[in-house]
C-alpha positions as CSV (number, residue, x, y, z in Angstrom):
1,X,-91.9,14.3,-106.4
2,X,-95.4,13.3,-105.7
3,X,-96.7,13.1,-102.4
4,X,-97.8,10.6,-100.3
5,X,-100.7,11.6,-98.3
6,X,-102.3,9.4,-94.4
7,X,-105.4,9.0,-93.5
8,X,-105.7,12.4,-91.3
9,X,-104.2,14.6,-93.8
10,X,-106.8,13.7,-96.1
11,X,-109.1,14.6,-93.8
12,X,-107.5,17.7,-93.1
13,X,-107.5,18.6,-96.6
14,X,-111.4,18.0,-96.7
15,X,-112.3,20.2,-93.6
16,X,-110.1,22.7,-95.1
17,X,-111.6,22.6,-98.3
18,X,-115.4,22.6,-97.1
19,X,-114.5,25.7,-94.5
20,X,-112.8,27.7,-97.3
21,X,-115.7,27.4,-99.4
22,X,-114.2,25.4,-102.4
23,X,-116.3,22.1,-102.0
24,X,-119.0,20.2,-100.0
25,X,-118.4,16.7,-99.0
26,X,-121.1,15.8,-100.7
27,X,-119.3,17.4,-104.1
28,X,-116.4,16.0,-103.1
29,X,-117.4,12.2,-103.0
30,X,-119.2,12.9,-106.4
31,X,-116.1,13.5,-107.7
32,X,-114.4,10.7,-106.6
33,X,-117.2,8.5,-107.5
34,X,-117.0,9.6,-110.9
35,X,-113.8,8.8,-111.3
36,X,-114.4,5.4,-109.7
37,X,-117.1,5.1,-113.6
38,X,-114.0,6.2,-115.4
39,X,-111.6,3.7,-114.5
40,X,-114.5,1.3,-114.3
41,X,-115.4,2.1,-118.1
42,X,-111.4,1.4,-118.7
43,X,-111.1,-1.8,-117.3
44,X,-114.9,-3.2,-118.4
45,X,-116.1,-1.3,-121.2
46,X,-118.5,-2.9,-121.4
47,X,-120.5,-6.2,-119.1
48,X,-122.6,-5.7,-116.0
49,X,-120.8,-4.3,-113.1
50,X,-121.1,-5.4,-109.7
51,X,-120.3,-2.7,-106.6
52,X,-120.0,-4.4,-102.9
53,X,-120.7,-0.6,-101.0
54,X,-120.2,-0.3,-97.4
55,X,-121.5,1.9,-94.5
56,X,-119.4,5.1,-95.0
57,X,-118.2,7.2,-97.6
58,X,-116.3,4.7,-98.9
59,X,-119.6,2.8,-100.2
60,X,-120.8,7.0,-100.6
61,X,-119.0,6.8,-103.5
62,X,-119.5,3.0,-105.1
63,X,-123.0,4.6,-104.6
64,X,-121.8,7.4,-107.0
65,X,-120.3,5.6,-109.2
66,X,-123.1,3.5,-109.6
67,X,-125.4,6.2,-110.3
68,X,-122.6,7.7,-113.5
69,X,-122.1,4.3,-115.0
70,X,-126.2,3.8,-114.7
71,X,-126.0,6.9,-116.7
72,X,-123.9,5.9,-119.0
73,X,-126.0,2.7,-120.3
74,X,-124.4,0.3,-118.1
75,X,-125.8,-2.6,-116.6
76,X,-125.2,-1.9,-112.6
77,X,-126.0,-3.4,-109.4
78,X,-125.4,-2.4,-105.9
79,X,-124.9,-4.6,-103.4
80,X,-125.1,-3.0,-99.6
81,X,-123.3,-4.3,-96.2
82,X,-125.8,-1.9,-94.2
83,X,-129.3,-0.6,-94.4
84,X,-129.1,3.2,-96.4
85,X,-131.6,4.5,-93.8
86,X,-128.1,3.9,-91.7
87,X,-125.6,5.5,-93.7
88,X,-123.8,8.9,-92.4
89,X,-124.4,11.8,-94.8
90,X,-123.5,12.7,-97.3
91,X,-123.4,8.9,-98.2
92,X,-126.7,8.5,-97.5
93,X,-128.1,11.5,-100.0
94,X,-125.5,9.5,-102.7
95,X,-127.2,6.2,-102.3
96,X,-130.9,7.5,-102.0
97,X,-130.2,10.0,-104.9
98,X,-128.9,6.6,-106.8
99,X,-131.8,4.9,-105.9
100,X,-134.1,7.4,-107.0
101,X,-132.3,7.1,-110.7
102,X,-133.1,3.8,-110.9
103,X,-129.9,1.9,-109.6
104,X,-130.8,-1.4,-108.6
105,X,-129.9,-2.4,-105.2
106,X,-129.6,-5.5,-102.7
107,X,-128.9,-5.6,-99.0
108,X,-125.6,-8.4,-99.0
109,X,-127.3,-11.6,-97.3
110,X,-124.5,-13.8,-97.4
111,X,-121.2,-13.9,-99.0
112,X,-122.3,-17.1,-101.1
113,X,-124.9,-14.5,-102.4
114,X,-122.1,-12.3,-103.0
115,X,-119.9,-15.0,-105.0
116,X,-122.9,-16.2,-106.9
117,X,-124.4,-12.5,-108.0
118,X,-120.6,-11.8,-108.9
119,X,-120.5,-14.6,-111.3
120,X,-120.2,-13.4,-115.2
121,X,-120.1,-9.6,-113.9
122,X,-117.3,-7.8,-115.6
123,X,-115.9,-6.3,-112.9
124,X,-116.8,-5.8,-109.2
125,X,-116.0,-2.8,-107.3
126,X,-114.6,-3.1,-103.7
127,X,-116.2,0.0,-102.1
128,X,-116.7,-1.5,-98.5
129,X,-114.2,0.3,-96.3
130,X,-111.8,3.2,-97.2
131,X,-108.7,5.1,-95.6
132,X,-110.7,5.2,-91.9
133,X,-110.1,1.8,-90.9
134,X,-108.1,1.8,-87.8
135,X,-109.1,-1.6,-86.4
136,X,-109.6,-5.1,-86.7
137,X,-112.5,-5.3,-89.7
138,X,-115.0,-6.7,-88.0
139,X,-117.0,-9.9,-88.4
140,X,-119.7,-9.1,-90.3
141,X,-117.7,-7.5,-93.0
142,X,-115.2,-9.7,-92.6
143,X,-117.4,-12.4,-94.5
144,X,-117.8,-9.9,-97.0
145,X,-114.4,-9.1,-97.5
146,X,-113.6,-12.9,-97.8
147,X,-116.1,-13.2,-100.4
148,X,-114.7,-10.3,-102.5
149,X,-111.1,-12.2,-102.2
150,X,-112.7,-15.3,-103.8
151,X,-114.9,-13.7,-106.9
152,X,-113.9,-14.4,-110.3
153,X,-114.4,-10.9,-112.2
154,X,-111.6,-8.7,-111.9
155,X,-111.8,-6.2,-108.8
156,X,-111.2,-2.8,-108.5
157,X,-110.9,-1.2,-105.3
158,X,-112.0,2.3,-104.0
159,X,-109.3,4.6,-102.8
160,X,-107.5,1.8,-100.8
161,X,-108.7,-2.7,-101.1
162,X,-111.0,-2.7,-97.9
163,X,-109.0,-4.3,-95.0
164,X,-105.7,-2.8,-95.0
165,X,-104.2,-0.1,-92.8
166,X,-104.1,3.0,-95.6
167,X,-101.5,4.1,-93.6
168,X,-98.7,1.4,-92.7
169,X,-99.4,-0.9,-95.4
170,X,-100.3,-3.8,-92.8
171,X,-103.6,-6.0,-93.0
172,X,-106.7,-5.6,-90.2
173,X,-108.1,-8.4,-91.7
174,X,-109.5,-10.3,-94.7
175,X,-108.5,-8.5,-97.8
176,X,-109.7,-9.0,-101.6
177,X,-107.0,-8.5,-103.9
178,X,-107.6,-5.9,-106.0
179,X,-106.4,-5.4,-109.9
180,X,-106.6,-2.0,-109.8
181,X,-107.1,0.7,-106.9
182,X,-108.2,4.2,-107.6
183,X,-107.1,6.4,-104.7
184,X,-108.1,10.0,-104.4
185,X,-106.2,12.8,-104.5
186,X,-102.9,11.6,-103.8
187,X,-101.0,8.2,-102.9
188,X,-101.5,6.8,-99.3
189,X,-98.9,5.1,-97.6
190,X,-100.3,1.6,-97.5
191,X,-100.8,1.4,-101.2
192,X,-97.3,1.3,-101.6
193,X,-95.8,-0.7,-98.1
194,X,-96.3,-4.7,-97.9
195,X,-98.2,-6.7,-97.3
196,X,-101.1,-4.2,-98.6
197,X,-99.2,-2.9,-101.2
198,X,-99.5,-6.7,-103.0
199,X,-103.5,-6.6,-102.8
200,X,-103.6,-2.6,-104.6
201,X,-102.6,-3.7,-108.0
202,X,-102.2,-1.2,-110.2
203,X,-102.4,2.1,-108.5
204,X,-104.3,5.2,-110.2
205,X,-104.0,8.7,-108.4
206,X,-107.4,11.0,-109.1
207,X,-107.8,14.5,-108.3
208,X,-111.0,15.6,-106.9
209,X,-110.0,19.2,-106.3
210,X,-107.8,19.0,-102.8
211,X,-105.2,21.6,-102.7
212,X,-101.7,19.5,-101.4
213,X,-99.4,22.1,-99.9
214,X,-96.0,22.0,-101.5
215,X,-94.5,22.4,-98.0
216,X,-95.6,19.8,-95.3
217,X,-94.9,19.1,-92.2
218,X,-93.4,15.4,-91.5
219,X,-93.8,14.6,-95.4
220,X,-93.4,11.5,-97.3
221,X,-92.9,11.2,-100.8
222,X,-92.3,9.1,-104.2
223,X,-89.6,10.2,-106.4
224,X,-89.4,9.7,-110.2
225,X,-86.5,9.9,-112.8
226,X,-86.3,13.2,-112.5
227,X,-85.7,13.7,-108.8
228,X,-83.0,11.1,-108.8
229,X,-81.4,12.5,-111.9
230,X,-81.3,15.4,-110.2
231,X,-79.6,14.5,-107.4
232,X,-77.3,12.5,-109.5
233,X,-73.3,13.9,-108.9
234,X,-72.1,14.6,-112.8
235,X,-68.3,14.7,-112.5
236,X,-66.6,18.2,-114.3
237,X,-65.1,17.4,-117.9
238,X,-61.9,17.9,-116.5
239,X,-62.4,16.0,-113.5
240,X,-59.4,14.2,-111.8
241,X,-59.9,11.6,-109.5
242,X,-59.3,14.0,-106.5
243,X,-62.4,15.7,-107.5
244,X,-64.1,12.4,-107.0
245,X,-64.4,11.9,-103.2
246,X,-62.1,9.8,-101.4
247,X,-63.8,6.6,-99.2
248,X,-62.3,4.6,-96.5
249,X,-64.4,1.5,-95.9
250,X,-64.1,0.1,-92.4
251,X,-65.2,-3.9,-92.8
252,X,-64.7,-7.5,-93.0
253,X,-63.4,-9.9,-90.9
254,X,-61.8,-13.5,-91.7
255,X,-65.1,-15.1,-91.1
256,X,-66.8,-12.3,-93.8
257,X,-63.9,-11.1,-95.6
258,X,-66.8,-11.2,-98.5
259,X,-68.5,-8.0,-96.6
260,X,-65.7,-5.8,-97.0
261,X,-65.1,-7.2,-100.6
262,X,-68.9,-5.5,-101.6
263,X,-68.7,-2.6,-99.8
264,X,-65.6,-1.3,-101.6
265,X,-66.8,-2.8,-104.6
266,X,-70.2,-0.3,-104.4
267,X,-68.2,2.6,-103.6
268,X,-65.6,2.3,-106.0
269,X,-68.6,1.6,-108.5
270,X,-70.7,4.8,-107.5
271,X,-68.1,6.4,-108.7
272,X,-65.5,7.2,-105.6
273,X,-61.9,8.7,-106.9
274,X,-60.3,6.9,-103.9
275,X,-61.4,3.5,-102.1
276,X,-59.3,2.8,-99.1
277,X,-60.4,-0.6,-97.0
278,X,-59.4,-0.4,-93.6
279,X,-59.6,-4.3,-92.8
280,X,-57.8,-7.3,-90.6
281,X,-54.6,-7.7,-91.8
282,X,-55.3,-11.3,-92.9
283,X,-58.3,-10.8,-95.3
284,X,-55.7,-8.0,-97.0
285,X,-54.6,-10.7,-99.4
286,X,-58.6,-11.1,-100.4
287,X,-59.1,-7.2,-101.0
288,X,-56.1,-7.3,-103.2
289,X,-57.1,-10.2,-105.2
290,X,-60.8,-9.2,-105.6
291,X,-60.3,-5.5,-106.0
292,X,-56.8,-4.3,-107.2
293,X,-58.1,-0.8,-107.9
294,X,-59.0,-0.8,-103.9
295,X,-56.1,0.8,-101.8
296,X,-56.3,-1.8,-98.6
297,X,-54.9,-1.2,-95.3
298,X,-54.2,-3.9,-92.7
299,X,-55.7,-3.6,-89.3
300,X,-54.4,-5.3,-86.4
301,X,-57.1,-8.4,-85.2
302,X,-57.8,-11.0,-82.6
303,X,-56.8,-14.1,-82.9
304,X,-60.3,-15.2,-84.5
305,X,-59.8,-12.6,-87.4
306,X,-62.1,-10.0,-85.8
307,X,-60.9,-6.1,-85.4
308,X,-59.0,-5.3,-82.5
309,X,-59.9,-2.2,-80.2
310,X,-56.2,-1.2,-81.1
311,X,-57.5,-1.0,-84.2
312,X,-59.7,2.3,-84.0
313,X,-57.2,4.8,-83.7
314,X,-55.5,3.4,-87.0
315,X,-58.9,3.7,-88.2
316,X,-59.4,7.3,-86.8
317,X,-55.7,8.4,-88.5
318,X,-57.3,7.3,-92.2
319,X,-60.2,8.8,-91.8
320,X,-58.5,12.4,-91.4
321,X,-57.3,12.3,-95.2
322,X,-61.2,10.8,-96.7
323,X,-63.8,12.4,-97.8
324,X,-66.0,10.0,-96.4
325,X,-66.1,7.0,-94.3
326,X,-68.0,3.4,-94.4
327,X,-68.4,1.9,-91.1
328,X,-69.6,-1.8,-90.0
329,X,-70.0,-4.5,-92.9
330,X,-69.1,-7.8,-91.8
331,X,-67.0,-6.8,-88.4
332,X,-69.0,-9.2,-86.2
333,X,-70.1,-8.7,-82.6
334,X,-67.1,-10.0,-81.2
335,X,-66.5,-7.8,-78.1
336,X,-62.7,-6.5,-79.5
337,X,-64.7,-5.4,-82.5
338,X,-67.9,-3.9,-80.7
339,X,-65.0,-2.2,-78.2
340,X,-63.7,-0.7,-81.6
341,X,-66.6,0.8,-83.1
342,X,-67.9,2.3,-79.8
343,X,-64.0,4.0,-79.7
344,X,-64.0,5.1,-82.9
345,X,-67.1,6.5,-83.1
346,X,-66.3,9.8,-81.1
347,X,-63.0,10.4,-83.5
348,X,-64.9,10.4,-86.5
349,X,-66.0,14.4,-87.4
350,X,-66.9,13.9,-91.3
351,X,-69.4,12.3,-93.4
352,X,-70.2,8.9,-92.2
353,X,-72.4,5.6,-93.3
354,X,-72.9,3.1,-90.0
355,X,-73.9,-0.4,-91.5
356,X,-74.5,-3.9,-90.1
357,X,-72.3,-4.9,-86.9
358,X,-71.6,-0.8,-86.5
359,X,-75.3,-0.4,-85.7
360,X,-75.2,-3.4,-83.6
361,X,-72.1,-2.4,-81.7
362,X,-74.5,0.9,-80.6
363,X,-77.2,-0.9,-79.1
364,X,-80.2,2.0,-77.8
365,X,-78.0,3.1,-75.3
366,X,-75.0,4.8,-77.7
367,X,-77.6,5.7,-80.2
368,X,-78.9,9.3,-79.4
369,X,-75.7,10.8,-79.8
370,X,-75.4,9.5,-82.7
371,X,-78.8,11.1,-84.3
372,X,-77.2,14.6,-83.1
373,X,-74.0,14.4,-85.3
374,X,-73.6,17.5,-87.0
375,X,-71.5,15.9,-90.1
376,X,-73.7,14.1,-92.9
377,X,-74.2,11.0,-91.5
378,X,-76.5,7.6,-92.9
379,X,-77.9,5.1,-91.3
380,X,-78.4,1.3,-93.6
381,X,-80.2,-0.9,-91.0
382,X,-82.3,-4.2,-92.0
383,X,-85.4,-4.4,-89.2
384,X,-84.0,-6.2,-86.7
385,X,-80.7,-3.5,-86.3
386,X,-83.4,-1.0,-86.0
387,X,-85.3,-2.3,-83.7
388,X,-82.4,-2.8,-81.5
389,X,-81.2,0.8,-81.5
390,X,-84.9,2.1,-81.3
391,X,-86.4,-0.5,-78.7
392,X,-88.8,-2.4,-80.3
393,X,-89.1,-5.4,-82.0
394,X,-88.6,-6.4,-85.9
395,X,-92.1,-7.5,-86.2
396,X,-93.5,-4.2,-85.2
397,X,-90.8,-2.1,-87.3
398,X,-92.9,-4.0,-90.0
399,X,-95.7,-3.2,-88.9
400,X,-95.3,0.1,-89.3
401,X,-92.0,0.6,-91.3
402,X,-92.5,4.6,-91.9
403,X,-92.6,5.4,-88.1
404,X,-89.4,3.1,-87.5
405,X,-87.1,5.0,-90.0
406,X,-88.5,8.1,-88.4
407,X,-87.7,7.1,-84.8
408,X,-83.9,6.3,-86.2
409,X,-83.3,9.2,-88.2
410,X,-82.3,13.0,-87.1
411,X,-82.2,16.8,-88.9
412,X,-78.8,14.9,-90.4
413,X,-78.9,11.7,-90.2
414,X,-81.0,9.5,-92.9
415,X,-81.9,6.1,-92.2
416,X,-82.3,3.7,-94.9
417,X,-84.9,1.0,-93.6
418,X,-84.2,-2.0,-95.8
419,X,-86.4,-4.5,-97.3
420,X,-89.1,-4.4,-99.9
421,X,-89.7,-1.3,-100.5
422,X,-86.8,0.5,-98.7
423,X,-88.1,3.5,-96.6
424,X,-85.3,6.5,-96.2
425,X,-86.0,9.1,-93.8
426,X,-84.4,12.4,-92.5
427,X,-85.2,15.6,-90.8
428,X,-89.0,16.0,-91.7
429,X,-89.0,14.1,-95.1
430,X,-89.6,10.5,-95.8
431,X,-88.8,8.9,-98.9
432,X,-90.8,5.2,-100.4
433,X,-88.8,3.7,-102.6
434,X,-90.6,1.7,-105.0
435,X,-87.9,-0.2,-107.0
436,X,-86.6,-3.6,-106.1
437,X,-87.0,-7.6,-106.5
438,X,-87.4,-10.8,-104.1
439,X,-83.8,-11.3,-105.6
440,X,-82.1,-9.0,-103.3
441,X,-83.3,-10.8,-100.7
442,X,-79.5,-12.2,-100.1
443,X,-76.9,-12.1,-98.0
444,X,-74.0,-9.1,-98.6
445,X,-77.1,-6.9,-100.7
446,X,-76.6,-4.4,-98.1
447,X,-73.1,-4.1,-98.1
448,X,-73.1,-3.0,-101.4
449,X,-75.7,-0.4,-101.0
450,X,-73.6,1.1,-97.3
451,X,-70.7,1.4,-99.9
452,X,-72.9,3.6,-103.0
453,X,-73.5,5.5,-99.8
454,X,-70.4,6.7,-98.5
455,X,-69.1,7.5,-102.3
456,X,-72.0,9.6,-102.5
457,X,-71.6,11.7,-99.4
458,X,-68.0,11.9,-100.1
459,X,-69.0,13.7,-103.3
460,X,-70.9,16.0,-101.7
461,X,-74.4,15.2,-101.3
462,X,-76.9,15.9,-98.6
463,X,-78.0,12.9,-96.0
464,X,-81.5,12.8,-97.3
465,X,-80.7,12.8,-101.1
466,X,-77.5,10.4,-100.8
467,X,-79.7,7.9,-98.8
468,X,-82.4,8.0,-101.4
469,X,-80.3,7.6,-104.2
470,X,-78.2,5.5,-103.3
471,X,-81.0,2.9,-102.3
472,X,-82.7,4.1,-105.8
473,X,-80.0,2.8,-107.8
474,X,-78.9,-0.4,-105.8
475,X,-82.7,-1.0,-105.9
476,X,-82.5,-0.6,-110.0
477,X,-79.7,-2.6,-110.5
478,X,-81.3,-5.5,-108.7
479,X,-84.0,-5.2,-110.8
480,X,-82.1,-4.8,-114.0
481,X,-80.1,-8.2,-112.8
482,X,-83.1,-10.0,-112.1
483,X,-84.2,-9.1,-115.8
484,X,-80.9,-11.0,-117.1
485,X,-79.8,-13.4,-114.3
486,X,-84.0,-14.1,-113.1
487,X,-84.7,-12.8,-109.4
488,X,-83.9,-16.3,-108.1
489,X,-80.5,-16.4,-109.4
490,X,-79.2,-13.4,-108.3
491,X,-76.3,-12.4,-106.0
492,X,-74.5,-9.8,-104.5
493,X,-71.7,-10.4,-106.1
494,X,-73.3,-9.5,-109.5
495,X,-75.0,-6.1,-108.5
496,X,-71.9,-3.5,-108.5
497,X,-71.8,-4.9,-112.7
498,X,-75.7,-3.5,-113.3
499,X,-75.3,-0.2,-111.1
500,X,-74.2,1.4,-114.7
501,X,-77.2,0.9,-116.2
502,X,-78.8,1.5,-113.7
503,X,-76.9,5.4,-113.7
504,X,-77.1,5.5,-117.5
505,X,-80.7,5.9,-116.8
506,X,-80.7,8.8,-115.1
507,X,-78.1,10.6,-117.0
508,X,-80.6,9.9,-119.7
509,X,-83.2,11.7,-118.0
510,X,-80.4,14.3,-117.5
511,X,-79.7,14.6,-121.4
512,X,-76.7,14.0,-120.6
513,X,-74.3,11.3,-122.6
514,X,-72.8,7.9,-121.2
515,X,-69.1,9.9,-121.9
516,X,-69.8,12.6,-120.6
């Protein structure tokens, strides 16, 4: 797992660090300038190199690196948004001591100066503002920053592209796209969340000597391979299928008969012994024909096709002999259906996935109990369902995506945030999930993924490591469909046929073979 550090636990670290004795600040930034010269000698070997420094540490450490690649025979030239005389220490003692070296330096007078000293440099270095930026960028820099966005030479930017929030991923102003970010001692939440997570490019992690702590309070994290193979539920070699968790999917409707189709489909899929679909008793017919190896039950319906409120203690006598149960996909917010959910709810003790029109039959006023149930429990929603049940709106669960799947979640319920770059979070652990295409941007994608869910909890696993796989390997098999079927052809429909590669890949990791 590597971490994923904000803005004021970086800063933590550095107090800590300078009060314990292991480092000065000013030993600190000439660490990350120097690795700001080694990725720069990667990219450019070789060419003049042009560094755009601003008035903190940030430009403390273009002013560094400036000084190393000086050193080191290259052809350098600093270009300043602010006077040295008016830099904070120890910025300030970099840039004079980089002056007094020889590094050649210019006080920015324009961005057309900018664009036109930029021309034929190798590469510029975006060292203007760093993981401080809390506010609009101002309008000074702001020209700046629109000049760096329009240079030709490739750009690399220091520890996060000047202009975006380092720790929410959103933009506070002009930003230059950067091909390649070096970011200091561990990832930062912005360099992996869109919009800003489009301007970092690649992303390169460089120790300067901070000390994580392995236990953190509030943590988010990246997994790899490993963690997900890990958490991966290997069936015995004599497994039967009662070993395999039991599902009852709860879904559909005749308007989206289609919703209940996917969600069995990705729980049967992940692997589930049982599938039982609790649906109307007219889209039976469709369950049948789509998925034979699904055991569908008929639930009585309004007129319109939608589930009755009779329906929920039929609903509540199939769960008692399930492992786990899938709630939600495709039931509309017609009132007989909302009536349903909201009566079910409370007669529901085990594990238990809430998806689509189950979310939306809460609203914020059914929610809190919710968060407090004891039995495993996940959450799918897409922004707008969040910000129903947490009172905001979906523009400003975008804006800060992390702090939404937070607000949703509780010590054992995981919320799945949807959307590029899915955000799972439970208890005090938050999870970026870094797979995924434009492709799954279609309708039913989440169906699927609420399905892979319930399978997974009915075998066993955790909220927090269900969630996170589950949306690992729905994520991967979008993207290994959009490799065949191109991102702007792909459907729903076709990712239940790449989840096992998507699997094989982890049992890989595992050592372990396809047949077991």
């Amino acid at each position: 797992m590597r971490p994923v550090l904000f803005s004021d636990e970086i800063r933590s670290l550095e107090a800590e660090a300078v009060s314990a004795g292991a480092a000065t600040m000013a030993e600190l930034m000439r660490r990350a300038g120097e690795a700001v010269a080694r990725a720069v000698s990667e990219m450019a070997p070789s060419g003049r190199v042009l560094l755009v420094c601003g008035g903190g540490n940030n430009g403390g450490d273009g002013w560094v690196a400036a000084r190393a690649l000086l050193e080191r025979g290259r052809e350098v030239l600093v270009l300043s948004v602010t006077d040295p005389d008016r830099l904070p220490e120890p910025a300030r003692t970099a840039c004079s001591d980089a002056s007094a070296a020889g590094v050649p330096w210019r006080r920015i007078g324009s961005a057309r100066e900018l664009r036109d000293l930029a021309h034929g440099a190798a590469l510029v270095v975006d060292a203007v503002l760093g993981i401080g930026l809390v506010g609009p960028v101002r309008d000074d820099t702001a020209s700046v920053l629109v000049a760096l966005a329009e240079v030709e030479p490739p750009v690399l930017a220091v520890d996060v592209p000047s202009g975006v929030d380092a720790d929410t991923g959103a933009l506070l102003g002009p930003v230059a796209r950067a091909d390649k970010t070096v970011t200091f001692t561990c990832l930062k939440p912005g360099l992996l969340l869109y919009p800003a997570a489009t301007y970092a490019g690649e992303v390169e992690v460089a120790d300067v000597g901070l000390a994580v702590p392995a236990r953190r309070a509030h943590r988010v994290e990246v997994w790899d391979d490993a963690d997900y193979a890990t958490a991966l539920p290997i069936p015995a070699p004599d497994a039967h299928k009662g070993d395999r968790g039991s599902v009852l999917v709860v879904a559909g409707s005749r308007l989206y008969a289609g919703a209940a189709v996917l969600a069995a489909a990705g729980a049967m899929r992940m692997g589930a012994g049982y599938v039982f679909a609790a649906v109307p008793s007219s889209i039976v017919p469709v369950l049948q024909s789509a998925l034979p190896h699904v055991i569908a039950a008929g639930l009585s319906e309004t007129p319109e096709g939608a589930l009755s409120e009779e329906a929920a203690e039929h609903v509540a006598r199939l769960a008692r002999d399930v492992d786990a149960v899938v709630l939600g996909p495709g039931l509309t917010t017609h009132g007989s259906a909302v009536s349903a959910v909201r009566r079910v709810l409370p007669l529901l003790h085990g594990p238990l996935v809430l998806d689509a029109d189950a979310l939306n039959a809460l609203g914020a006023e059914h929610f809190g109990a919710l968060r407090t149930r004891t039995a495993p429990t996940v959450l799918t929603p897409h922004p707008g369902e969040i910000a129903r049940l947490i009172g905001c709106t979906a523009a400003e669960v975008q804006r800060d995506r992390i702090s939404a799947a937070r607000a949703a979640a509780g010590e054992r319920c995981a919320c799945v945030l949807k959307g590029a770059r899915t955000v799972v979070s439970c208890g005090e652990r938050t999870v970026i999930t870094l797979a995924g295409n434009p492709g799954m941007a279609t309708a039913g994608m989440g169906d699927v993924l609420a399905g892979m869910a319930g399978t997974l909890l009915a075998q066993g696993l955790e909220p927090l490591d269900a969630a996170v796989l589950a949306a690992h390997l729905h994520a991967r098999a979008g993207d290994l469909a959009a490799e065949e079927l191109t991102f702007v052809c792909l459907t729903s429909k076709d990712l239940p046929s790449y989840l096992p590669a998507a699997v094989r890949e982890l049992l890989a990791e595992r050592g372990v073979r396809a047949l077991g």
